[in-house]
Each structure stands twice: as structure tokens, then as C-alpha cells.
ZAMARGU-4260 file (C-alpha; in steps of 0.2 Angstrom, whole numbers, plus 5000, padded with zeros to 4 digits):
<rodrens>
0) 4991/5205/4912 | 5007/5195/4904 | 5001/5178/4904 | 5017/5171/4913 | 5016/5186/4926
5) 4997/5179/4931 | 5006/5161/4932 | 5019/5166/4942 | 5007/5177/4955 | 4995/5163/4955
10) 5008/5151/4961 | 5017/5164/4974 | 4999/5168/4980 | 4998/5151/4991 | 5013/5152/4998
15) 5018/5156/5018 | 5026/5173/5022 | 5038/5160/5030 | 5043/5151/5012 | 5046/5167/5004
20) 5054/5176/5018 | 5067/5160/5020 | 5069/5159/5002 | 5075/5176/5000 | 5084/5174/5014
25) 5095/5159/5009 | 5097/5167/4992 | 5107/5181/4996 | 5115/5174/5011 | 5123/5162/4998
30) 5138/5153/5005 | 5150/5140/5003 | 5143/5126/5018 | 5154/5114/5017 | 5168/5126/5025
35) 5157/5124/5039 | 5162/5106/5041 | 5179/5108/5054 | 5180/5092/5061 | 5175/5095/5078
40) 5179/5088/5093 | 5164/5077/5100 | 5158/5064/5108 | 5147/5050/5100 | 5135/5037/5109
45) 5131/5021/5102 | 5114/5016/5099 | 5104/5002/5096 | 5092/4999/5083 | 5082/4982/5081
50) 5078/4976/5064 | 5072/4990/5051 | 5070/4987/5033 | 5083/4983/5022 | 5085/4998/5005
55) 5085/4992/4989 | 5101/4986/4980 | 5107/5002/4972 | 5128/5002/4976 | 5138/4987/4966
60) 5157/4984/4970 | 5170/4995/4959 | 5158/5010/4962 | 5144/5007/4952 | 5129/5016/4957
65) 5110/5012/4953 | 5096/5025/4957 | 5077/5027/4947 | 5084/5016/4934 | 5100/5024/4928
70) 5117/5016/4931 | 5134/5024/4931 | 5151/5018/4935 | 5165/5030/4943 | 5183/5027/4946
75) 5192/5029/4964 | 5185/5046/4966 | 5166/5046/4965 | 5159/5062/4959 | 5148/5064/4972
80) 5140/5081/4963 | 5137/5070/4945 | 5121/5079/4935 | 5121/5070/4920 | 5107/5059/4926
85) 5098/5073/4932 | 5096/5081/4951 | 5086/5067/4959 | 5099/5055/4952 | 5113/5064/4962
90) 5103/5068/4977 | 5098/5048/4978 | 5119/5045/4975 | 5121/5058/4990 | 5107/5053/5002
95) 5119/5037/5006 | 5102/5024/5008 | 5114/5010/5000 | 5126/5008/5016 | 5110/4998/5023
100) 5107/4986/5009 | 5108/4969/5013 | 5124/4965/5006 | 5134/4981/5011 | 5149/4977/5020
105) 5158/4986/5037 | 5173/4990/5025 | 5162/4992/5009 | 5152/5007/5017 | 5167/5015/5027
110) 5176/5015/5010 | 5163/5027/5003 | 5160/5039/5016 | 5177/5040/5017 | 5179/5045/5001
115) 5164/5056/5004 | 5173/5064/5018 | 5189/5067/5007 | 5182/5074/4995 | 5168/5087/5006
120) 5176/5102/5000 | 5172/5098/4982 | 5155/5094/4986 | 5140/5106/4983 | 5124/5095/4981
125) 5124/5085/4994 | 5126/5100/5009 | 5108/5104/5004 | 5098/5101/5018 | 5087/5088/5011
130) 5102/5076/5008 | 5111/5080/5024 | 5095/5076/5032 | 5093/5058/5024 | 5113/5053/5022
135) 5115/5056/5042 | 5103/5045/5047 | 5110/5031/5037 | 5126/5036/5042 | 5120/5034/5059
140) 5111/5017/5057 | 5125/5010/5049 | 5141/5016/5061 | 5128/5008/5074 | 5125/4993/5066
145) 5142/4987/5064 | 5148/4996/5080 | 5158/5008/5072 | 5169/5021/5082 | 5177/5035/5070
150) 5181/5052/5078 | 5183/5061/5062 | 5167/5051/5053 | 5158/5056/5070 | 5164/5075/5069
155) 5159/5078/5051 | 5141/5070/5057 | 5139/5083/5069 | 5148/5098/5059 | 5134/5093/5045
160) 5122/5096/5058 | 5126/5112/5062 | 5123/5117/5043 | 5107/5108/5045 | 5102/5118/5059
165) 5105/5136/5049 | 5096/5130/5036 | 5080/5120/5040 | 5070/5120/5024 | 5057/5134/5029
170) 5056/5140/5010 | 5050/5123/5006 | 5042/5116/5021 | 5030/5100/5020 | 5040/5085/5016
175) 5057/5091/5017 | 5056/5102/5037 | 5049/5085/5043 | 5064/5076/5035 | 5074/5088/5043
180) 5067/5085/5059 | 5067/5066/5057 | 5088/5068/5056 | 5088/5080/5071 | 5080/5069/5084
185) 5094/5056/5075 | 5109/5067/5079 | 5100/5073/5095 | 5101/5055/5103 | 5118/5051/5094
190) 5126/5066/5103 | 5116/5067/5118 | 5114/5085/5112 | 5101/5095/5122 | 5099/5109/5106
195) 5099/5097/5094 | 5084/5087/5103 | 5075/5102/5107 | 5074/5109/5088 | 5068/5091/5083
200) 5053/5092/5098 | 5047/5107/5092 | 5049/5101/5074 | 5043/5085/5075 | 5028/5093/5085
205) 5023/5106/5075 | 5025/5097/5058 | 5018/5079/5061 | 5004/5088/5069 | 5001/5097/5053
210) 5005/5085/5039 | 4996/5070/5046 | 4980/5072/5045 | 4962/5065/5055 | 4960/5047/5043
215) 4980/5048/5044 | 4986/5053/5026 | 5001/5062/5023 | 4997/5079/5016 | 5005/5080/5002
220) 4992/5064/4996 | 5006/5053/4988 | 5003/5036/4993 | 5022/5033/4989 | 5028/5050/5000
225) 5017/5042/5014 | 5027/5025/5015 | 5043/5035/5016 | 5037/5047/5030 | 5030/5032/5037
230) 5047/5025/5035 | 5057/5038/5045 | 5044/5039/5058 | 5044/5020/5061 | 5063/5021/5063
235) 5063/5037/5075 | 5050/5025/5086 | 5063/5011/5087 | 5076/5025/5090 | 5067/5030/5105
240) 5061/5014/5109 | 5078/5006/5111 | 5091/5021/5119 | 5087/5027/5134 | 5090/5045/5137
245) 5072/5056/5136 | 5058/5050/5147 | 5045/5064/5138 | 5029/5062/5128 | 5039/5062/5112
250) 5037/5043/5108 | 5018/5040/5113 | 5013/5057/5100 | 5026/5047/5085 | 5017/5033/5089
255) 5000/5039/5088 | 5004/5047/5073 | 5011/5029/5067 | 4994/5021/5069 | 4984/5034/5062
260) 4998/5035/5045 | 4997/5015/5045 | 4976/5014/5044 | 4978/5024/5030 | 4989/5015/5022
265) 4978/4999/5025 | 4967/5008/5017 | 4976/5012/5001 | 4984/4997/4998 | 4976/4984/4985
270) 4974/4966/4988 | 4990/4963/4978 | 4999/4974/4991 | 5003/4988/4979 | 5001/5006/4982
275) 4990/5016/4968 | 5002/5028/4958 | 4992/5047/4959 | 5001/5062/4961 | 5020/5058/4962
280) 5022/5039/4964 | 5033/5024/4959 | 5039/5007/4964 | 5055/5003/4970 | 5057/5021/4978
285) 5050/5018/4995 | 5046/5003/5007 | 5032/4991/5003 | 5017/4990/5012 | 5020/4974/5018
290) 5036/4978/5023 | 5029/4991/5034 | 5016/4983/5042 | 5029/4969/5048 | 5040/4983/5054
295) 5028/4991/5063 | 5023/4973/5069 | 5039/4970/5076 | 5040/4989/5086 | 5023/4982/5094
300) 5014/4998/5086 | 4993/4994/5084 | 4982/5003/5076 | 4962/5004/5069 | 4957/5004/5054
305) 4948/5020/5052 | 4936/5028/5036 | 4945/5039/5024 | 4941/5057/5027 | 4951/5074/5027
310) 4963/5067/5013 | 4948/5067/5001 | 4951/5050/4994 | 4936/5039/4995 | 4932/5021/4991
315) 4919/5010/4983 | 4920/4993/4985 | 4915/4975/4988 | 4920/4957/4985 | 4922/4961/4966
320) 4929/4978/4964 | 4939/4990/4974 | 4939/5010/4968 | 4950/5023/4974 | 4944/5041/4969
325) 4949/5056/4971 | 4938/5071/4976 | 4950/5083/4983 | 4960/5099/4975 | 4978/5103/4975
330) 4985/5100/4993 | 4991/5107/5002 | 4989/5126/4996 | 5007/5133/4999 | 5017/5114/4994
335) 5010/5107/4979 | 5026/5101/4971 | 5020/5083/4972 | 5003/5085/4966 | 4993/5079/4948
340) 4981/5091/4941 | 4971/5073/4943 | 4954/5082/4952 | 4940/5066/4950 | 4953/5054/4944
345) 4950/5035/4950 | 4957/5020/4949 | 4948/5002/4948 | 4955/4985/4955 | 4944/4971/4951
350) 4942/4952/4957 | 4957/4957/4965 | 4967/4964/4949 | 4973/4981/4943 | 4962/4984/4928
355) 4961/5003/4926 | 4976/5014/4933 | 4987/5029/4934 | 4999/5032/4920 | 5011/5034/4937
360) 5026/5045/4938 | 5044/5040/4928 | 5054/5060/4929 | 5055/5074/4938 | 5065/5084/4927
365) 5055/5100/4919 | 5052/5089/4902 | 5037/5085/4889 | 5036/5071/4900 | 5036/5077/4916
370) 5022/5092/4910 | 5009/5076/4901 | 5012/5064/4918 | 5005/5081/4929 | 4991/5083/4917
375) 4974/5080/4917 | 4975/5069/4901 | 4986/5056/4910 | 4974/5052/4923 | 4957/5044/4923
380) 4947/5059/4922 | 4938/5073/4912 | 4948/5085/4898 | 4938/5099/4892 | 4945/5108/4877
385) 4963/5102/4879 | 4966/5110/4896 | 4971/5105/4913 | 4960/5106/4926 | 4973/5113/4938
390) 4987/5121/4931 | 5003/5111/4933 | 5018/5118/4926 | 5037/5119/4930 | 5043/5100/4938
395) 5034/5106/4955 | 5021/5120/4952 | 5004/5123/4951 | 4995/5139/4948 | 4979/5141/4945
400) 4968/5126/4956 | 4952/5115/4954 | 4942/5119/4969 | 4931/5104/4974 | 4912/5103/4982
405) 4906/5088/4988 | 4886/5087/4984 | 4886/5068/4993 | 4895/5055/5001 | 4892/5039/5006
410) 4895/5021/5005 | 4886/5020/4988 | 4886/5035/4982 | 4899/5049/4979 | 4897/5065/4968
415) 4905/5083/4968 | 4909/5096/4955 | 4925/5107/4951 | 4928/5123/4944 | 4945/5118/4936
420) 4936/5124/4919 | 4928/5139/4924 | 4941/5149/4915 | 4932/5140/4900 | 4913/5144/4906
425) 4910/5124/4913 | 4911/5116/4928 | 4913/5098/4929 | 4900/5086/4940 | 4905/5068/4944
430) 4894/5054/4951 | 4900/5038/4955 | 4886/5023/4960 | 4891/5008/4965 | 4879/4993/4963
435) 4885/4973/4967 | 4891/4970/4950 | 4890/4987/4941 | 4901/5003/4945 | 4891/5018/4936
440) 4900/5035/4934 | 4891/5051/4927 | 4900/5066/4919 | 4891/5082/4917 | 4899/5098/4910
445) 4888/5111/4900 | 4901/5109/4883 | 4911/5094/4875 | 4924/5085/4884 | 4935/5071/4883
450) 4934/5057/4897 | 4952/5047/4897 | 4952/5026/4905 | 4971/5020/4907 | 4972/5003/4907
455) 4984/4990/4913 | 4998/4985/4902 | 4991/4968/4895 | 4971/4970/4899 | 4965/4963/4883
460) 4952/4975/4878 | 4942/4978/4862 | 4930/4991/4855 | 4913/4983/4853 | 4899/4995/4846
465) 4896/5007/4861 | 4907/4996/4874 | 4924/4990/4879 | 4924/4973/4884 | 4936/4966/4892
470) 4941/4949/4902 | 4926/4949/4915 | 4920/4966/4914 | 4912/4978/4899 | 4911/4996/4902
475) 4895/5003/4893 | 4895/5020/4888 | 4881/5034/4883 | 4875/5033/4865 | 4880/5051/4860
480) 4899/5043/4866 | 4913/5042/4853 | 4926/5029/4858 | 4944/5029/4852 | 4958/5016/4855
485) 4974/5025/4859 | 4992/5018/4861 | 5001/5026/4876 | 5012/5022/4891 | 5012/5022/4909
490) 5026/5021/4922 | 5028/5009/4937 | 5044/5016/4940 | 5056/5030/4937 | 5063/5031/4918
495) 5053/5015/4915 | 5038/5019/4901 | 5028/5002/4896 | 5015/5000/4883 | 4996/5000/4887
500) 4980/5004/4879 | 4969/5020/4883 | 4955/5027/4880 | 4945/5043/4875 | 4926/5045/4875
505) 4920/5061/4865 | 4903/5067/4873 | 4894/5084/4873 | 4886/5087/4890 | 4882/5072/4898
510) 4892/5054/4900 | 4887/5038/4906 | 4898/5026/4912 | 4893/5008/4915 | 4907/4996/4922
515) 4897/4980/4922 | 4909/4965/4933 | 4903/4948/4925 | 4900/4935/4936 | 4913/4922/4937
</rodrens>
């Protein structure tokens, strides 16, 4: 079979009959949405919101516009559908988050959706259901922030969510039908519209129910996608929490869901307060940690602290080291737009610093880039023969997948093997043993491989016979070992690539790994 036939059926393979059937759907039911928008005659209700968080600074005066790194300056007429900087660039200029920036002004952020509005029937991007779903509910915080009463800003909101409700993003599903749902229950309570609420119920039922699972991950397994769903969820509970109109169960299950996603949180957070960057994740996209924890501090949400479980992360630590490691596949099955072919990747804090890490996400365009960041080689993991352990390909898509077994887990002791290789006749066993001052990790394959170690820009490290020694630690590798020093990059941010030292262990069967801590 045509090798890009037998990529193309391995991906279609995991998804719903729902995805495909929607998809087809919406392509041939092709249409021009914003005709839909007819300024219709409605009635609006304030609402009230207590403090949320702030978004980052993205918007400057004389429309100049900021997003992952890439500036651009209009003139009067913002070209709201602008692709030179790339999709996720001009869904970030149409998703609005900049009217609730700390120094956005009442007139400021009336003067650009204004323009918005005037300009609607030009506009193709942002009537895609993801940034309709986003932009309304910032339109919705900020018209209720500063009081605002607009009847024909008011009827665009609810013509927009009239689009939205004839095409909920079923062909994608995961993160973007919970965003959806998110900006119903918004527009539900803003128009005191019984369809409206209803839809977002059964949404917001159905797919928090789903995506969040029992240690309180978000399924997709982006620490970064987590905090923003996080995000949306705390602000539906101060939504709810603050404008009576629905006395059902709908705030207790958002906030049960609210606990379980902040424990997990809790536990993927380091000492320093940041977020490990697998799969897709960056900085300065979503809220901090700390941010969210005081926001859920100040809607009076509790939680436990509860052990890491379905999500398949695990952690090995004590007062020296922290390790975060991954022993799950590609999740989930039928959405793995956001996932890393990363299977047994970790990443290793110690005496409460980032030592080795994620070479992180910086694009999601379908570049050089994009393909090296979703590789196995880009994470802290095994290569065998130059392939991926899961094949990643596209911007969002994975074929063929690693499927993981777990031989033992405890609080000492983690080890599982993949079949990522069989293709290749290996399979690839991992053992991690964690000791007071010494993190030991076994690789076992049955042919050579290459085991990659990212480190922190500015580690000072050095090659010294059969180890790499660094500031307080040594890592100790198997005689048959052969170490390289290799120049490469890693990304805290979108479009942001800094220098930092890797490196690639040679080994034929078996490798030893001794991360000795030095006492201090």
C-alpha cells in the first residue's frame, strides 16, 4: 500500500463517526456565515463578574497588535483576516482577549469592535467557531465590566451565536466543543436564552465529563491547554456564582471539575511556579499557575491534592529532585492534534531548579520546525534508527502510535515498555529508580539507539570521560555509552528559539543512566 495512503488511513482510523460525518458535512455545506449576522432585535442583561485575571499586553494605541511574538501595525481599517503571520497569529488578532488587558480603555475597546463590526462582511476567519467562541466571551466580560449598553454590539453578539450554534466543532471535538460550550453558557446568561443554556448544559456535561479525567488532567495532556480550560472554567464559576438566574446542579459539577483540574495542576507545577513544556506548550499563552490558584482562591473553590493517575504522568521526587515522566501514549485516540511523539520523555528539576527539559513548542505552522519539535529526538527520550516513536506528521496529526504497558509503579520505582519501534523489530523498556541522591534510568532495546538529555539554557555542563558533570549533579552513563555534545535550541515561547546544550548517548541494547545530586 502507497505509503502516504497507509499514513492517511492510520490517522482516519481513530477518529469518531461524529468527526468525519461533521466534517463532510460542513465542507459541502460551505457558506458565507457572516450574512448570517442581521442585527437582530434583542434584549441584553448585565452581568456581574468579580475579579478575573488580567490578559497579557498584546493590543498597543494606533492599532498595533502583539500575538506569540510577532508585531504588526494596521492603519484605521484592521485587517481582521491578516495571514502573513500565520493562522494562529490571526485567530489570536480575532479572538479579542486584549479588550481585558489592564490598560484597555472603555473607548479604546469600543473603537475596535466597532471596527470589527464594520467591517463583518469582509471578515472570513474569525466566524469560525473557535474564535467566535473566545472573542464573545471577552466581548461579554468587557461590555460588563464597564457597563456598556450597545444594541447593535449586543445584536451582533447574539447573531454570532446563532452561527455558533449551527456549527459546534463536532469534526474536531476535545478542546475546541468545550470552548464552544464554555461561550454558550456565556451568551445563555447574557440573553437569559433558555436554547442557548440548554445546548451549553448538555455540552458542558457531556465534555467536561469526558476530557477531565479521575487525577484531574485535561485530556488532551498539555500542561499549557490545561491552564486555559482551567481558565474558562474558573470564569464560567464566577459567572454562575454572581448572576442569579439558574438554581440547577450546573455550578456544583463546574466546580467539582474545578478541584479536580486544579490538584492536577498542583501537581505539575515546579517549585518555580512554571508548567513543564510536553506536548504543545509555551509561556505567555495561558494564565500562570499562580495566577490560578489565587483566582480560584478568591471564587472560594477547595480542593485535595490527589496522586497522578489516568493522565499517565508520574512523579519521582524528594527534597533534592523533582521528575516528571511521561508513561502514556498519544491521547486521546480520535484528537491528537496537540500531542508529542515524546512516549517515556521526562523532565528533571533539581534543588529546586529546571536542569533537564523540553525543547518546548515555538510554531504551529506545518514547517521543519514544527515536524523536529513533535519528534521523538526533541524530547528526553529514546531514538532508535532515526524514527519516531509515534508518527507525528502534518501541524496536528498522528498516525501510527506508541502503545504503552506499565510492568511497575510505585513511589520508587516506575518502568513500562512501548511498541513505537515495532515496525523496526524492537520494543523499548524503561525503568526509572529513584534513590535519595541518585535518579537511575534503564533503557533496554534489542538494537542500537540514541537516548537524547535537553538541558537548560545556561546549565554549565561538560563531557568528562563517561559523564556529564554539571553544577551539583553528574550523570554517569554505561561503559559501552558514546556521548556527544550537541548545539540545539529550545522554545519557552512561540517564535522564540534560545541556545542550549544537548545531548546524544550511542548505546547498543542496554543503557545506564546515573543522575547522581551532590550534596550541598
Amino acid at each position: 500500500m502507497n505509503k502516504k495512503i497507509t499514513t492517511h488511513f492510520n490517522t482516519i482510523k481513530y477518529l469518531k463517526f461524529r468527526q468525519i460525518f461533521y466534517r463532510l458535512y460542513y465542507f459541502f455545506r460551505k457558506t458565507d456565515k457572516s450574512k448570517y449576522i442581521r442585527f437582530s432585535e434583542i434584549i441584553s442583561y448585565p452581568l456581574i463578574f468579580q475579579e478575573s485575571i488580567n490578559s497579557y499586553n498584546s493590543y498597543k494605541e494606533l492599532n498595533n497588535f502583539t500575538f506569540i511574538n510577532i508585531s504588526h501595525k494596521f492603519n484605521e481599517n484592521i485587517d481582521w483576516d491578516y495571514k502573513k503571520n500565520g493562522m494562529l497569529w490571526a485567530y489570536n488578532l480575532n479572538y479579542f482577549e486584549f479588550l481585558l488587558q489592564k490598560n484597555m480603555s472603555k473607548e479604546a475597546g469600543l473603537k475596535l469592535i466597532n471596527n470589527y463590526i464594520g467591517q463583518h462582511k469582509n471578515i472570513k476567519i474569525g466566524f469560525d467557531s473557535y474564535p467566535i467562541s473566545l472573542r464573545n466571551i471577552f466581548w461579554i466580560r468587557f461590555i460588563s465590566q464597564h457597563s456598556i449598553k450597545d444594541k447593535r454590539i449586543d445584536s451582533f453578539l447574539f447573531d454570532s451565536y446563532k452561527i455558533l450554534l449551527k456549527n459546534l466543532e463536532y469534526h474536531i471535538l476535545a478542546n475546541h466543543l468545550l470552548e464552544n460550550a464554555f461561550s454558550l453558557l456565556f451568551g445563555a446568561y447574557y440573553f437569559k436564552e433558555e436554547k442557548i443554556y440548554k445546548k451549553a448544559y448538555k455540552l458542558l456535561k457531556i465534555e467536561l465529563n469526558e476530557q477531565i479525567l479521575n487525577d484531574g488532567a485535561h485530556f488532551e495532556l498539555s500542561p499549557m491547554y490545561h491552564q486555559i480550560i482551567l481558565y474558562r472554567l474558573l470564569d464560567c464559576i464566577n459567572l454562575l456564582s454572581n448572576n442569579i438566574w439558574k438554581s440547577d446542579d450546573l455550578l456544583e459539577f463546574l466546580t467539582t471539575k474545578a478541584s479536580l483540574m486544579l490538584s492536577w495542576l498542583e501537581n505539575m507545577t515546579f517549585s518555580s511556579g512554571k508548567i513543564p513544556l510536553i506536548n504543545d506548550a509555551a509561556e505567555n499563552i495561558a494564565p500562570t499557575s499562580k495566577e490560578l490558584f489565587e483566582y480560584a482562591k478568591r471564587l472560594n473553590i477547595k480542593y485535595s491534592k490527589l496522586p497522578l493517575s489516568d493522565s499517565n504522568y508520574r512523579i519521582l521526587e524528594n527534597e533534592k529532585y523533582k521528575c516528571i515522566i511521561d508513561i502514556g501514549g498519544i491521547a486521546p485516540n480520535y484528537q491528537p492534534g496537540h500531542s508529542h511523539a515524546d512516549t517515556f520523555n521526562f523532565v528533571l528539576e533539581i534543588n529546586n531548579r529546571p536542569v533537564i527539559i523540553d525543547t518546548g513548542t515555538s510554531t504551529y505552522e506545518n514547517n521543519a520546525t514544527r515536524h523536529f519539535e513533535r519528534g521523538t529526538s526533541a524530547h528526553n527520550t529514546v531514538v532508535i534508527k532515526n524514527q519516531n516513536s509515534s508518527n507525528v506528521w502534518g501541524s496536528h496529526r498522528v498516525a501510527q502510535r506508541a502503545k504503552v504497558n506499565v510492568l511497575e509503579c510505585n513511589e520508587n520505582i516506575i518502568s513500562a515498555i512501548h511498541n513505537g519501534y515495532g515496525k523496526i523489530g524492537t520494543i523499548h523498556k524503561r525503568t526509572f529508580n529513584k534513590n535519595d541522591n541518585l535518579l537511575q534510568i534503564i533503557d533496554e532495546i534489542n538494537s542500537e539507539g540514541v537516548a537524547y538529555f535537553h538541558f537548560q539554557p545556561n546549565e554549565q555542563i561538560e563531557i568528562k570521560n563517561n559523564a556529564i558533570v554539571g553544577k551539583d549533579f553528574s550523570i554517569i552513563f554505561s561503559d559501552n555509552a558514546k556521548i556527544e555534545l550537541c548545539n540545539s535550541y529550545c522554545s519557552f515561547e512561540f517564535n522564540k528559539q534560545i541556545e542550549n546544550e544537548s545531548i546524544k548517548v550511542i548505546f547498543f541494547k542496554k543503557l545506564e543512566t546515573n543522575i547522581q545530586i551532590k550534596n550541598q
